[in-house]
N, C-alpha and C positions, 0 to 999 in steps of 0.2 A: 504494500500500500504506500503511496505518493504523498507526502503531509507537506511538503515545504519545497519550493524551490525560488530562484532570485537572481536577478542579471544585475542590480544594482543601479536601474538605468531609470525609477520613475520617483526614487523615494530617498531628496537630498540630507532628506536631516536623519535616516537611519529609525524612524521608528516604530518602525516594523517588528526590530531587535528589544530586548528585554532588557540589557545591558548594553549600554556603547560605553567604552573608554577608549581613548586615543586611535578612532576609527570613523574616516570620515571620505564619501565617494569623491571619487575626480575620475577624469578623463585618462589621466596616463595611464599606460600599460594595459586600458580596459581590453578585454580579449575577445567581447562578441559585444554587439551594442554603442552604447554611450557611455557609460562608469563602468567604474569598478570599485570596490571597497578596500582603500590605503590602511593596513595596521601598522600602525608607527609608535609599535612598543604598549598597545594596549590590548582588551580583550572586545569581544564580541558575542554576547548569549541570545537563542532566541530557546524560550522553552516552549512547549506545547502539554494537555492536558490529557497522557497517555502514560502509559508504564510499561516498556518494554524487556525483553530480554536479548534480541538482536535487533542489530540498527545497523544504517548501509549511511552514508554520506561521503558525497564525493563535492571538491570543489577545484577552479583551474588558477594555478598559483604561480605568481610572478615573483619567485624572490631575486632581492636584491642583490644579497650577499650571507654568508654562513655565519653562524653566531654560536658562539658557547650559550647553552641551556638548553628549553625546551622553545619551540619552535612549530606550530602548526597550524594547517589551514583549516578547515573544519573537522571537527573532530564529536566523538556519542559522549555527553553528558548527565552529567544530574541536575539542574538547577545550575549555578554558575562552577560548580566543580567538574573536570574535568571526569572521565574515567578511562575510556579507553580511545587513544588518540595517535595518527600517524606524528611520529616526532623526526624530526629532521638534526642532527647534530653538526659541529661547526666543520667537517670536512662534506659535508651535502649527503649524508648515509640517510635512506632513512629506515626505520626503525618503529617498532609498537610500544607506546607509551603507556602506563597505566597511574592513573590518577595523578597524572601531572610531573610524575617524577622523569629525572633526568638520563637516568640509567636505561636501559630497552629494556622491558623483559627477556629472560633468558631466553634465548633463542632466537631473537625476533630481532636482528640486525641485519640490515641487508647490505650485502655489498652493491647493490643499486643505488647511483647517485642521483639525484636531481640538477639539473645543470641550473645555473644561473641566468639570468635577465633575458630568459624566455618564457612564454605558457608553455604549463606543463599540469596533464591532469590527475589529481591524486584523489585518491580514495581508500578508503577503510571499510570490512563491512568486520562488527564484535558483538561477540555473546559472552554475557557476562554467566556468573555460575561458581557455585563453588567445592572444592570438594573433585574439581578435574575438568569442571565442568564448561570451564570459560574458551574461547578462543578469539581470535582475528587475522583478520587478513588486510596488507593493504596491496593496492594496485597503481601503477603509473604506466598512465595514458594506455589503460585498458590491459596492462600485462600484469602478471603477477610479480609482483617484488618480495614477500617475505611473509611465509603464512606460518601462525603457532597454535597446537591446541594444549591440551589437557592442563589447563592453567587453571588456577585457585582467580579467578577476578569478582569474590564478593558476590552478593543478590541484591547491591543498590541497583534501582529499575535504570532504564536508560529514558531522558523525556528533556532532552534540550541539543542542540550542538551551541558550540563553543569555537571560538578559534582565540588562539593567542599569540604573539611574538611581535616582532620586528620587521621591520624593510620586506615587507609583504604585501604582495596586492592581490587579493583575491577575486575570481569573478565566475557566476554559471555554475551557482551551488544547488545541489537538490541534498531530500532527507527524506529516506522511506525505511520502512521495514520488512520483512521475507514474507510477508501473511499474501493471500491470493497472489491469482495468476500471474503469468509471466507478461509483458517488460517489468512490472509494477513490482518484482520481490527481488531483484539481483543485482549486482553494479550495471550501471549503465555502461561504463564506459566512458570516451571520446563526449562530453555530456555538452551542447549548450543550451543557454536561454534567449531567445528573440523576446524582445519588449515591443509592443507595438501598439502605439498612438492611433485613435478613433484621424480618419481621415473626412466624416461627412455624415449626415444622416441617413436612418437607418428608416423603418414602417414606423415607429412612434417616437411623437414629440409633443408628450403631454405635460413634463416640467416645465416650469417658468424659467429662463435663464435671466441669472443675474450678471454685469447691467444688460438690459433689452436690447444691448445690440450687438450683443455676440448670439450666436448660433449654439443650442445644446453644447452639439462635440467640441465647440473649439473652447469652453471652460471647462471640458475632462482632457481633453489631450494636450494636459500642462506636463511641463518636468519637473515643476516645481509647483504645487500645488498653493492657492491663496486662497483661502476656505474665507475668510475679510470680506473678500470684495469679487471676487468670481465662483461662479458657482451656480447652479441647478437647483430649486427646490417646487418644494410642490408637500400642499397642505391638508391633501385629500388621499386615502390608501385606491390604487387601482389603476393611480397612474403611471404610466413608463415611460421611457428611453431607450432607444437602441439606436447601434453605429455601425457602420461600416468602418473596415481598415485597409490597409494597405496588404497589395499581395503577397502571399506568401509562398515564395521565400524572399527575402530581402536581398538587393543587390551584394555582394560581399559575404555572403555566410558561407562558410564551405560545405560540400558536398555532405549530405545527411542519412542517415539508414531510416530514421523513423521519429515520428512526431509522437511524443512517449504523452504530455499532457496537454489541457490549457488549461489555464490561471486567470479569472478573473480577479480585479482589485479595487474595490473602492474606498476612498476621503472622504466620510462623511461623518453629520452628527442630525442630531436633532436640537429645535431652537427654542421648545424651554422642558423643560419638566414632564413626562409621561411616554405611554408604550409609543413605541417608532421604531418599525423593521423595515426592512429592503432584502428582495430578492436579487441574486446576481442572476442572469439569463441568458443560455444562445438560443437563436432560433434560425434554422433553414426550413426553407420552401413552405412556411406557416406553422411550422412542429416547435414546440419549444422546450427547454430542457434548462428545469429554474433550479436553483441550492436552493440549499432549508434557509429560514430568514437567520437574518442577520439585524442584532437588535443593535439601534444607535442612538446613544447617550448624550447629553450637553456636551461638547467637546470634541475637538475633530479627531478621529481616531481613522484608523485601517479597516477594511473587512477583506475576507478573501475565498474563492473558492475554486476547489480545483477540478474537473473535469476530464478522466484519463480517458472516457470515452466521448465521442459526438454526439449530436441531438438524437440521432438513429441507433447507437449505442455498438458503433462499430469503433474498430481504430479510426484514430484523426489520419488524412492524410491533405494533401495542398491543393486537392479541389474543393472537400468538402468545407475545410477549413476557410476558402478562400468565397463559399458561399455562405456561410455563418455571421446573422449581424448578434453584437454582443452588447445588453445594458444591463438596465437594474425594474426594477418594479417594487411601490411605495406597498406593502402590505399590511401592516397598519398601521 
């Protein structure tokens, strides 16, 4: 199952994440898109409301230069503790970390480098357990680097990733776990994320856009969101939005095996006090395929839902994708 994934390209102040220290997007080094997420010596937590035993997360990582300590791009947590994490050590090794410490677990040193000031894609998938029961594996850019089992790692659940270090830029993160079918339970691989901006209206434009003379889409297809003074509302449940986008695939992305999710995202709140949900929604050729609501509070907050199938409940692929309009619906 698919919980989390992230290009870093719609959401400049990071808070999406649970924790930001010394973590903040820009443009350099971004590897698909528009951003990417600079760690410049600080941490990054995003937790979720689950309790795992095996976790997969993979992200594509830019490092600068090799560093004494611990060192990594996303990695399976507890809340802002680490547990089980690909570590990188100061000659480019990398290695299976457990709860942060510096040392690899025995066995779990690979003579696999990571080269420097290029993308390169890493991944981890760990089962914690104890008693022999634990394992991990990581992978670079889809190969095996250094896989350990029969290890004591504890029965604290797994329900956040993490990333911590230095002169890192990371970008085109996902987080799943083994539960149902396949692409949705094993490393991906080669993984990116396309982020892609509402281009024009879609079959409904029953919000009010605020100020009146912008158009719905062009106050959701910001990069920087200003929830102040642009914006879409609407004071009655029943009404929608939808958009069209740009096609896909985008000029510049490289060659692809398969289109694994999509991800809706919305900035919203409600404007004073009481129930306020919104549905995320695609719809092809009149069929629509809404998430469960999404309640919105005083406050501008995130909502997100993810969709590993199409309206038809097949795989996505670039027609169907590219005839899907995507918005929201006021529900109450």
């Amino acid at each position: 199952m698919l919980y989390w994934f992230d290009g870093f390209d719609q959401n400049t102040l990071l808070s999406n994440y649970d924790f930001v220290n010394n973590c903040q997007t820009t443009t350099l080094h971004a590897r698909t898109g528009i951003q990417c997420m600079w760690n410049f010596g600080g941490t990054l937590v995003k937790g979720f409301p689950i309790s795992l035993t095996t976790g997969i997360v993979g992200a594509a990582l830019f490092l600068g230069a090799y560093q004494t300590g611990v060192v990594y791009p996303m990695g399976l947590g507890n809340g802002n503790s680490p547990l089980l994490t690909p570590g990188i050590n100061n000659v480019g090794q990398l290695y299976v970390s457990y709860q942060g410490n510096t040392n690899p677990v025995a066995g779990a040193l690979s003579n696999v480098r990571i080269p420097l000031n290029q993308s390169h894609y890493v991944e981890i998938v760990g089962t914690i357990g104890a008693g022999g029961a634990g394992s991990a594996s990581i992978y670079l850019d889809g190969a095996l680097a250094v896989a350990v089992s029969g290890q004591n790692f504890g029965t604290t659940p797994i329900n956040s990733i993490i990333c911590q270090g230095q002169n890192q830029w990371i970008d085109d993160i996902y987080f799943m776990d083994t539960s149902g079918p396949a692409p949705w339970n094993a490393p991906l691989g080669n993984a990116a994320v396309v982020t892609q901006f509402p281009t024009g209206a879609g079959s409904f434009t029953q919000w009010t856009p605020i100020p009146g003379t912008n158009a719905n889409w062009q106050n959701v297809a910001l990069l920087t969101p200003t929830p102040a003074t642009v914006y879409n509302k609407s004071s009655a449940s029943g009404n929608r939005d939808s958009f069209t986008y740009p096609t896909f695939p985008p000029t510049g992305l490289p060659a692809y095996q398969q289109i694994i999710a999509v991800m809706l995202e919305e900035y919203g709140q409600a404007d004073s006090a009481g129930p306020c949900a919104v549905q995320l929604i695609n719809r092809q050729s009149g069929v629509d395929a809404p998430s469960s609501n999404i309640t919105l509070g005083v406050g501008s907050a995130y909502g997100y839902a993810i969709f590993e199938k199409d309206v038809n409940n097949g795989l996505w692929l670039a027609s169907n994708l590219n005839a899907t309009e995507s918005g929201y619906l006021r529900t109450v």
